[in-house]
Each structure stands twice: as structure tokens, then as C-alpha cells.
Steps between C-alpha positions, in 0.01 A plus 500: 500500500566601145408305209798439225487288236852400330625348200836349471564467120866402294700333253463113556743358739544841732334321739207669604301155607826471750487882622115442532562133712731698707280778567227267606741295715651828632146642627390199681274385228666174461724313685704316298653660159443351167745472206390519125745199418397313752092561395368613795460861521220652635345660196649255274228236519410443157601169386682644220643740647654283755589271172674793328629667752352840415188715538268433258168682694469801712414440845455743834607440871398711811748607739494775769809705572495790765217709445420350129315196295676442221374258224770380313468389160713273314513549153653308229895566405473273173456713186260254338208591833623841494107607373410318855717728660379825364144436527559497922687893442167658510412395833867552644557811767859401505762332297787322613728405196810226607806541328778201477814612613662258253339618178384845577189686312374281202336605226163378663601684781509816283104377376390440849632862611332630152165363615553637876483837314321467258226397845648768682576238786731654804793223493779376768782250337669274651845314406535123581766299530719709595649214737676335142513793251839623380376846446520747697245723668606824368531315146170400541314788613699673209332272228175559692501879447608448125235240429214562716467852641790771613265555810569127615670522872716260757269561794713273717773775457383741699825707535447579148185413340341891673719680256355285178127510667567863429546500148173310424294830460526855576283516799729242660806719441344800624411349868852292467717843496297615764468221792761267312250243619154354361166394708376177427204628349646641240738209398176319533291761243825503290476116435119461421532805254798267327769811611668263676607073437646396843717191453587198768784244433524153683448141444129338514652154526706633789247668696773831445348841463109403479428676873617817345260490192237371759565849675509727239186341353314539797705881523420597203219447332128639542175376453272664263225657502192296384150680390211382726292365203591122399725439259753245430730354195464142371893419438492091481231200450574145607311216586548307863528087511097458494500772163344744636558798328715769741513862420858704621387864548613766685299726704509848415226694680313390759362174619357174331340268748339123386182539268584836418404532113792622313287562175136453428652092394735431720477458914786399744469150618811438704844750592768368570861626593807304372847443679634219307257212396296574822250751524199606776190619442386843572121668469663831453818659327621844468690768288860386491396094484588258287247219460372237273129506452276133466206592290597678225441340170562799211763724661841459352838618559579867423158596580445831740184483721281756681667853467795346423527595108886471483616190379768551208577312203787254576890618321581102481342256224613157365681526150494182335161315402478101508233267376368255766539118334225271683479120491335342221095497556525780737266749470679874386185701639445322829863531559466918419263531754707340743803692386254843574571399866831493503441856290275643790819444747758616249356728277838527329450132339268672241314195379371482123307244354497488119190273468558480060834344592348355810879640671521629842767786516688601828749806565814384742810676633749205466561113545465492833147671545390219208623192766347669777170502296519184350490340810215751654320370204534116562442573916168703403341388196684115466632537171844498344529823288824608304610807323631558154842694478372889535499795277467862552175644628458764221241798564347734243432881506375805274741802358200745444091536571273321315096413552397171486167361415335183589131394384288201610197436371369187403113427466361629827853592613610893516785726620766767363807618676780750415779521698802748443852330570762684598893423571605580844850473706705207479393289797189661588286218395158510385237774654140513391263810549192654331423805351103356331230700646246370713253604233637327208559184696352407860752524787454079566593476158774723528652288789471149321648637220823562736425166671561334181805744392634408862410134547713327195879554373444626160769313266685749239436415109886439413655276751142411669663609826322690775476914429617742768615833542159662350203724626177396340229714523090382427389782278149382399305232443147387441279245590162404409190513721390157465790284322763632753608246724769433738737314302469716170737811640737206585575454144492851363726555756742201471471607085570834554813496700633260171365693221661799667805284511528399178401920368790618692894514513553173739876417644698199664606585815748240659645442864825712558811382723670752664870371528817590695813381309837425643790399255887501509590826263637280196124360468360801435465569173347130487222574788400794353491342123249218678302766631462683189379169390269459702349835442626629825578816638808600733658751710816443631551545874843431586840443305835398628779293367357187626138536524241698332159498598170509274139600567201468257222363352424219286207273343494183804387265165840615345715493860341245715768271433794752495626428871668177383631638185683800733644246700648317179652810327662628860617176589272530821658867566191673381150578710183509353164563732145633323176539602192563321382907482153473250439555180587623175417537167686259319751525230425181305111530452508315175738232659271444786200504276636251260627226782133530667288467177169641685219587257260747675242411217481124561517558894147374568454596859599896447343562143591822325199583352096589595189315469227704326151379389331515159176361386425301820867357500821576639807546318866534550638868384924485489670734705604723231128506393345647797485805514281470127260358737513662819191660659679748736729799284863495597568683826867578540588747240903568545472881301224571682351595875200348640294437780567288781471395940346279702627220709827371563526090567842516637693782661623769232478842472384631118821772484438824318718727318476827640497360830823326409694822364452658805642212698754523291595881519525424865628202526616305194402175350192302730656195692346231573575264835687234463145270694259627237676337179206298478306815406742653272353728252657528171701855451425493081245781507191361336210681484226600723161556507385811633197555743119674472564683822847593691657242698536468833882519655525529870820638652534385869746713742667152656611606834208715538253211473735289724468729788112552440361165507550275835603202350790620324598778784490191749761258234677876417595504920665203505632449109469781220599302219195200612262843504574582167516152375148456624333797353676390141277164578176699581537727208580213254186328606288833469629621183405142348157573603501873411682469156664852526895583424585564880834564630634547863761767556733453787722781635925423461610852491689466805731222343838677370570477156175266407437573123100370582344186356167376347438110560184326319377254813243257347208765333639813679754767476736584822699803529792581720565856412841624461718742776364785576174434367217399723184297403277856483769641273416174264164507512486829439674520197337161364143615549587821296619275222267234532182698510416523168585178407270319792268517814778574802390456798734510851519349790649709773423635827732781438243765562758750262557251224120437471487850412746485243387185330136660452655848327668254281198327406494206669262332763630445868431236704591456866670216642229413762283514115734312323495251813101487480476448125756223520318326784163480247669397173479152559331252295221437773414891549616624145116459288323619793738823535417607185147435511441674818712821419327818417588572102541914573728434725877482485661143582694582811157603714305208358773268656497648859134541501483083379698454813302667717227302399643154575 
């Protein structure tokens, strides 16, 4: 029986808690069928959510249909949980978004969809209510294709829908005009690639049209293929009515049985499987599970265990910040710890604690999140909080690279750190690496330096708002053989992240709506004046006599409000919906400054300047003084080249420009996937430091590979797209290890009229060469180009391109080699590799002869 897990995700009030309560009742999982008015759905048991009437929590039910498990997972519809929602994406196989017949796609419908791409999720949608809506199918369908995706189909017409299956891609169309039929394995491959959106209609409430989306659930959908090593994803944390502490993961290779040690801290106590509120024990789960783990006490949502490296940053966060009022006499820091509970299950909440203005600050989507939490507060901790009316969460970046410098070094106290900041994509967050060598400052010290850049959010010197969108780099440092102790790098670091602050170029950034704007014609000219205002931005997508329709942008502190404005100036003709799309630099920096009145200098708790010692004493040194005192020389010199490697703390590949300009002959511009924003780099060229020796870039002949090693050929049988997804994973984790420029070529010269791409995945390159030019061709031509430049070596089995590849000057490598090497760089085998290889001899041998040893 195969394994699915499902979400069903949409607007609030579609009725997915109905579709799912008919499901359930439809399978023979329950016998009688809950309502959501009446407060006794299945899932629904949350005494506020039977209250409210709504989903406030995500929750999973097991059902078996034909030859499949599905668990079904109900997310929340209401915008203000919508970060609840998106956290359980990552662990999702399958999406099922509902649609209301009576409204049609909302503009959190159009988010939700966003996010199913943005995870790459294969998707089915489903259109409720049809038993009351006054619009008709094709109407519907029609406003699906326009909003959502063109490739959206009526599979319940199946006189017709063959003909628009045909249209989703080209290989479709070719086997279409030449059976004039399709197998259901390839409708099947077509949806989990996202070629293909099949679409149900029917009534939940009415039991109408759920047996169909039963079927083609079961029909069409596969399960995938999971790696034999353990891993899993950590997607939710909740506590059960004793408060124990439950951890929601997802298995993603392998097993996990009961005692099994996760990490060297934490061990499995208890796993159990949820359907509903009740649950049953197991001693063993496996790939394709969902379970929630008793035991763990430091794991938290968003975390990615065992091989499992690819949890992504979450698209979603709460805009507006409120201050937590307590109750006279109660205590601000006890309450902060409790509040880091609460944090640990909704990481979202973002918890500060100000302890100068003894003030607890919280980050919330909208009123009805701040009931909801009011109450969890007096259930949980017993006391009666409020918050104060909210205000924008602000964030801070950097326009250009700067080094910061941060010395601490009271009597018997030392340490120096210099850290180069550097702006990065909008939305790509904060990413920490180091490029220090091991002989300047020791590898432990190296890592708690980028404990400590990791472990706190860093407040910006204007607004004092949290930084993002930067790379910061360690550089050097220096610590002193007896003085040093653990706590002294703290500070330097902490002081040089704000010294390096307050040297560079530092921007507001502000939270951005993204608005769709309906007015009668004669308002026009008065929506687009408010717009204009409001320091919007506009295109105009449709104008007739009556209507004309409006899309944009626009600052949500200048717009929030605007929806019952619209409805004043229209006379209740007009339609305003928005959602929130990120970030931006803002256009009234002084504005923003002036009405927050922060003062970096007086901001006790992130001070601006270092701590240096003269005459047995320690004195302050302003930031602006520093570098007068500094004991390191300046590092980053912007005129100038220098020298620089070494180790990597997150995922990101150090780009170079020759290696660039010949992607870009080839291909164009470098994109980036839509899952890595996190990792962004930024594309303002700043300098690099060059090398001693060559580096090492490893081109990898994709399909080659794939076909060489069993694993892969095995997955490659049954799914080629899971093959090559796989080896991606394998040579991610090895090139973290390795530190090379690697890039895996894969052969598309058989697809008509492809122009070729070049996709940055994580820290490595991927190439899908253009028609009529196969992966040999590619690597031919970029080891002539890249020889001089670094140390190429291939990896090939191709007994003829070997040949080439070593009269152009590379190194060759076969894939059984490549296999064998890849197999011993791990973090276990990795020191005693290289200390048991022969030093005359060339890499390649040493690694086959190591395994022969073992």
C-alpha cells in the first residue's frame, strides 16, 4: 500500500474542515459526520476552534482508500495562522486546495498557490459548494486558469478535458496526436512534475463529488522514493494535556524506532501516530510517516534531521509588532521565558525581551491570532496578559560592504573579531560563513564565532529593528592563549556585527502589500491619486466603461486601512483584497526614524563600541574610535584583491567571475530557485580573494553518474526526475565537505527548441544543456575554458570523453571513483582519509585504495 501524505489548504470559509469530515465519514473512518457550526468535527477539537468556528491548528487524520494511506492534513484557512499553515508545506506530497464556488479564488488563494510553487508541491483543487453557487462551472474554471495556472483542468469532464491535458507540455501533445489517448502513468508523472492541476467540483456538506477526488487521489498520485539512511523534517511542536513536550516530524529516510538517538543529546522516548486527538504507540516508524516524538527537549520546528538537510526558510512572517502589557507585580522576565514556549511551537511569534525597558515584544498577523493567544496564555501560564495597539515590524539592511570590528578585553578578558558585511537579495535573510584560516584562529573558535553570529537577532543602529538580507563573513580574529575564554568572542562578536553597522550605508526596509484594486471607472483618477500617496506602484490590468481593474504595490503601514476607505469612495461598488509579498526599502527613512526615536548609542544591551584594556583597566573605545585601536589591520580592501577560503557555516557557493562569464556566454544571467531564497547571494560584484593554489571545480556528467551507481540506477527505473533529485542531495552534501566549485551537467539536447539553463541549487551549479548539445559537448568546451583558471577534474565513465577532458588539461574521474570518494567524505572517515593517503599519489587512487582497506 502506498504511503501519501495530503494537505488540504484555502481561503477561510472554503470549507476544507467540511471536505476533510466528509472524507473521513466517506471512508468508513467515522460514522457519524460532524459540522463546523455545530462544533463537532472531527479535527476540530480545539476548544477554540469549536468557539470560533474556524481552524486555528493543523491537525492530520489517517484514512485508507483503494490501494493508498493517505494522511490528511488540515491546515488553517484564516490569514492571521496562515504561518501555521506553511510551516506543514514542507512535509506535504500532495496538495489539495478547496475553492468556494460562491467567492471564487481569493487573494490568499493566489498566496497559498504562490507557496505550492514556490515548494514545488504537485496540487489537485477542488471547488465546494457548488450545491448554492450562482456561478457557473465553465465561469469558474475560467477564473481558475486566469488566476491560478492555464494548466488547471475539469477532470470530471472527460469528453473534453484529453484535448486540454494535451496542451500542458509538449511531450503530452506529441503522444496525444498519436494515440489521441493518455496512460495513467503519464497523467500521473504529469501532475507530480506540476504539468498538470486536475480539478474536482462538488459539495463537502453534501457528500457530492468527494468519491471522485477519493479516486483520482488514490489514481493519481505516487509515492516517493525515500533514501535508506534516516532522515526526517521537524514541521510542528506542541505539548499534550500532561505538557509533555511532542515533536511533529516527518520521516524522510529510513526508520526511527524507540531509544534511537537522534543526535548525540537527544533520544526517542515515545512515537506516536495521530488521527484526531487519539494517537497509538508504535516502537518503529518508517520513510513516508508522520509522527510526534516524546523525548525531545531542544529540537524545534523547521529543523531537518539525519540526511535530511532541506528545510527552507519560511515565505510567510507576521508584520505588525505589539508589546505584551502584564498585571501589576508580575514579573516581565519570568513571563519571557514562558512566552519562549509558546515561541518553540510557533516560531513565527518572534519573542523579544527588552530587559532596560523591562518590555516583552511579540510579532502577530491580526486581531484574531492576539484572542487566540490571550487566552492560550491565561489556560497555560494563569495570567491575564493584554496587548498595546501594534505598529509595523520594521527590519534593517546594508547598501554596500563594510568590515566591522568588535574588541573585548577587560582585565583578564581577550578577543578580536572582524567580520565583512555584505548586502544580499531582498528576502534572503541572514547567512553566516567563514573565510579565517585555521591557522590564524582555531577551527572551535571559528565555529563559536558563527554560534554567536547565528544564535541572537542582531538589531540595526537606526530603527533598532532586526537586520536581514546580508552575508557576513568571519575574516580574522585573535585570541589570547591564556585570557581567552568562552564568553569573550561573544562580545567581539555581538560588537562587531554593530560597529560594522554603524561604519556602513544601513536602510529601512518595511512590509509591502501587494494589492488588487477594483473601482467603478469615474473613481479612477481618485484610486490611483491614493496610491500615489501612499507611495504605491500600479499597473493597470483591465479597463472598461464600468470597471477598471488595478494591480500593485504599496507600504501595508500606509494601506492597511485602505479596504474601508475603497468601500466609502465607491459607494460599496469597489473591491479591494491585499496580501503581504516582503520587504522593501522604504521611502520615508527619516519619517520612520523620527516616529521611533531609537538611539543605537544609549541601547545598552547591543553597544556600538569595543572594550580595550590599558594599564591594568578596561576602557570603553566609541565606535568611530576603533579602528585607532584595533590590533588586527583592516581586511576587506574594496580596490584591492586578496586572499581568502575555508569553511562555509551555511550552504553557499563563493561565485567567481570567470566562471560566471562563461555561464553567461552559454546561457545568460545565473538563476537561482525559487526554494533556495534563503541562500541568496547578492549579484553587486564585490570583490574576491584569490587563492595560493588553483581551485578545485568538479564537473559531473548527470545521467552518466545516474546510470553508474546502484542507488540512483534503481530510483532512475522507476522515476528519473527522483534519480536526479537524489544525486543533487548527495552532491550538495559532498561539495560542503569538499569545498570545491562543482557542477553537474545533465544532457537536454533532445528537447526541441530548449535554449539550455544553469540553476544555482543550494552550493552547486546544475546544467541542462541546450538542443543539440549533449553533456560531453559541455564539458568539453568548459574544461578548455576553465583550465587555466582552476583544477578540472571529470566525472564520467565515458571512456571517449575521459580522453578528451585529459588533452584539455583536466583530471578524470570515473563514476564508480566519484561514487567511492563520495562514500569516504564524511565527517566520521574524512581526518583519517587524509591521514592514511599516500602524499605522491593522485587523490582518485588514494580513495579506492582507503576503501579497500575498510
Amino acid at each position: 500500500m502506498k504511503k501519501i501524505t495530503i494537505g488540504i489548504v484555502a481561503h477561510v470559509d472554503a470549507g476544507k474542515t467540511t471536505l476533510t469530515e466528509s472524507i473521513l465519514y466517506l471512508s468508513g473512518n467515522i460514522k457519524k459526520q460532524g459540522r463546523v457550526d455545530n462544533g463537532d468535527a472531527f479535527l476540530d477539537y480545539n476548544k477554540q476552534e469549536k468557539d470560533r468556528g474556524i481552524t486555528i491548528f493543523s491537525k492530520q487524520a489517517i484514512i485508507d482508500w483503494n490501494d493508498t494511506r493517505f494522511t490528511l492534513v488540515d491546515t488553517p484557512g484564516h490569514i492571521d495562522f496562515s504561518t501555521e499553515m506553511e510551516r506543514v508545506l514542507q512535509i506535504l506530497d500532495y496538495a489539495l486546495v478547496v475553492v468556494n464556488a460562491n467567492d471564487g479564488v481569493q487573494a490568499h488563494t493566489e498566496t497559498i498557490w504562490n507557496l505550492l510553487r514556490h515548494y514545488q508541491i504537485p496540487t489537485f483543487i477542488f471547488i465546494n459548494k457548488m450545491d448554492i453557487s450562482h456561478i457557473s462551472r465553465n465561469q469558474l474554471m475560467n477564473a481558475i486558469k486566469k488566476r491560478l495556472d492555464e494548466r488547471c483542468i475539469d477532470f470530471s469532464n472527460e469528453t473534453t478535458h484529453n484535448e486540454e491535458i494535451a496542451l500542458c507540455n509538449e511531450e503530452l501533445l506529441d503522444y496525444f496526436i498519436t494515440y489521441n489517448s493518455f496512460t495513467t502513468p503519464m497523467i500521473t508523472q504529469a501532475i507530480s512534475q506540476r504539468n498538470l492541476f486536475p480539478c474536482f467540483f462538488g459539495s463537502a456538506l453534501k457528500n457530492k463529488g468527494i468519491i471522485e477526488v477519493l479516486n483520482g487521489l488514490s489514481l493519481y498520485t505516487k509515492q516517493q522514493a525515500y533514501p535508506s539512511a534516516f532522515g526526517a523534517k521537524v514541521f510542528k511542536v506542541t505539548r499534550d494535556e500532561q505538557g509533555n513536550k511532542l515533536t511533529h516530524m516527518k520521516i524522510t529516510g529510513g526508520r526511527l524506532k524507540v531509544k534511537q538517538k537522534i543526535t548525540d543529546q537527544e533520544k526517542v522516548d515515545q512515537i506516536r501516530q495521530y488521527s484526531g486527538d487519539k494517537y497509538q504507540t508504535f516502537e518503529e516508524v518508517f520513510a513516508g510517516d508522520i509522527c510526534a516524538i516524546k523525548g525531545l527537549k531542544n529540537i524545534v520546528a523547521g529543523t531537518a534531521l539525519g540526511i535530511d538537510t532541506n528545510f527552507l526558510q519560511p515565505q510567510l512572517s507576521s508584520y505588525m509588532k505589539y508589546r505584551v502589557v502584564l498585571p501589576e507585580g508580575e514579573d516581565h522576565y519570568k513571563m519571557f521565558i514562558n512566552l519562549q514556549q509558546l515561541e518553540e511551537e510557533d516560531p513565527s511569534l518572534r519573542i523579544q525581551y527588552h530587559q532596560q525597558l523591562q518590555e516583552i515584544n511579540i510579532q502577530l498577523m491580526g486581531d484574531i491570532q492576539t484572542e487566540v493567544l490571550k487566552k492560550i496564555i491565561k489556560q497555560r501560564f494563569y495570567v491575564d496578559v493584554t496587548f498595546d495597539q501594534g505598529t509595523i515590524a520594521y527590519k534593517e539592511t546594508i547598501l554596500e560592504p563594510v568590515e566591522g570590528i568588535g574588541h573585548y578585553e577587560p582585565l583578564r578578558h581577550y578577543a578580536e573579531v572582524h567580520l565583512l558585511l555584505e548586502p544580499s537579495q531582498r528576502g534572503s535573510g541572514l547567512c553566516f560563513s567563514s573565510e579565517c584560516s585555521e591557522d590564524i584562529v582555531s577551527r572551535a573558535y571559528q565555529r563559536l564565532i558563527l554560534t554567536h553570529l547565528a544564535e541572537k537577532e542582531h538589531l540595526g543602529v537606526l530603527t533598532g529593528s532586526p537586520i536581514t538580507d546580508m552575508k557576513i563573513t568571519l575574516l580574522i580574529g585573535k585570541a589570547h592563549l591564556e585570557h581567552t575564554v568562552g564568553g569573550d568572542f561573544r562580545e567581539a562578536t555581538y560588537r562587531a556585527v554593530r560597529h560594522g553597522l554603524k561604519s556602513a550605508k544601513s536602510v529601512i526596509l518595511e512590509p509591502y502589500y501587494q494589492f488588487r484594486l477594483e473601482v467603478p471607472s469615474d473613481c479612477l483618477s481618485k484610486a490611483i491619486y491614493d496610491i500615489e500617496l501612499m507611495n504605491g506602484s500600479y499597473t493597470m490590468l483591465e479597463t472598461t466603461n464600468q470597471t477598471t481593474i488595478l494591480l500593485g504595490k504599496a507600504p501595508v503601514r500606509k494601506m492597511q486601512h485602505y479596504q474601508k476607505e475603497v468601500a466609502t469612495y465607491t459607494q460599496g461598488l469597489g473591491r479591494f483584497t491585499c496580501h503581504v509579498v516582503g520587504y522593501e526599502i522604504s521611502k520615508d527613512q527619516e519619517e520612520i526614524k523620527t516616529l521611533i526615536n531609537y538611539d543605537s548609542e544609549n541601547d545598552i544591551d547591543n553597544p556600538t563600541g569595543s572594550i580595550f584594556c590599558k594599564q591594568g583597566a578596561g576602557f570603553n573605545v566609541s565606535w568611530h574610535q576603533v579602528k585607532d585601536y584595533m590590533h588586527l589591520d583592516f581586511q576587506y580592501h574594496p580596490n584591492r584583491t586578496q586572499e581568502r577560503t575555508i569553511e562555509t557555516y551555511s550552504s553557499n557557493l563563493m561565485k567567481d567571475e570567470e566562471l560566471e562569464e562563461i555561464f553567461k556566454r552559454t546561457y545568460g544571467d545565473v538563476k537561482v530557485r525559487l526554494f533556495d531564497d534563503y541562500h541568496h547571494q547578492t549579484t553587486e560584484k564585490v570583490p574576491v580573494m584569490l587563492a595560493k593554489s588553483l581551485p578545485e571545480c568538479l564537473l559531473v556528467d548527470g545521467y552518466n553518474v545516474i546510470h553508474a551507481w546502484p542507488e540512483l540506477r534503481s530510483i532512475a527505473n522507476d522515476n528519473l526526475d527522483a534519480a536526479r533529485t537524489r544525486l543533487i542531495q548527495i552532491l550538495s552534501n559532498y561539495q560542503g565537505y569538499k569545498n570545491c566549485i562543482l557542477i553537474i551537467v545533465f544532457d537536454a539536447y533532445k528537447v526541441k527548441q530548449n535554449i539550455g539553463s544553469l540553476e544555482q541549487n543550494h552550493n552547486i551549479y546544475i546544467v541542462y544543456t541546450k538542443e543539440s548539445q549533449t553533456a560531453d559537448m559541455y564539458i568539453e568546451r568548459a574544461t578548455h575554458e576553465l583550465a587555466s583558471k582552476y583544477s578540472v577534474i571529470v566525472a564520467t565513465s565515458d571512456a571517449l570523453e575521459q580522453s578528451i577532458v585529459i588533452g584539455k588539461g583536466a583530471r578524470r574521474m570515473s563514476s564508480r571513483e566519484l561514487q567511492l570518494e563520495v562514500d569516504a567524505y564524511t565527517k566520521e572517515k574524512f581526518e583519517e582519509f587524509e591521514r592514511k593517503k599516500p602524499k605522491s599519489k593522485v587523490v582518485l587512487e588514494d580513495v579506492a585504495n582507503f576503501q579497500n582497506k575498510k
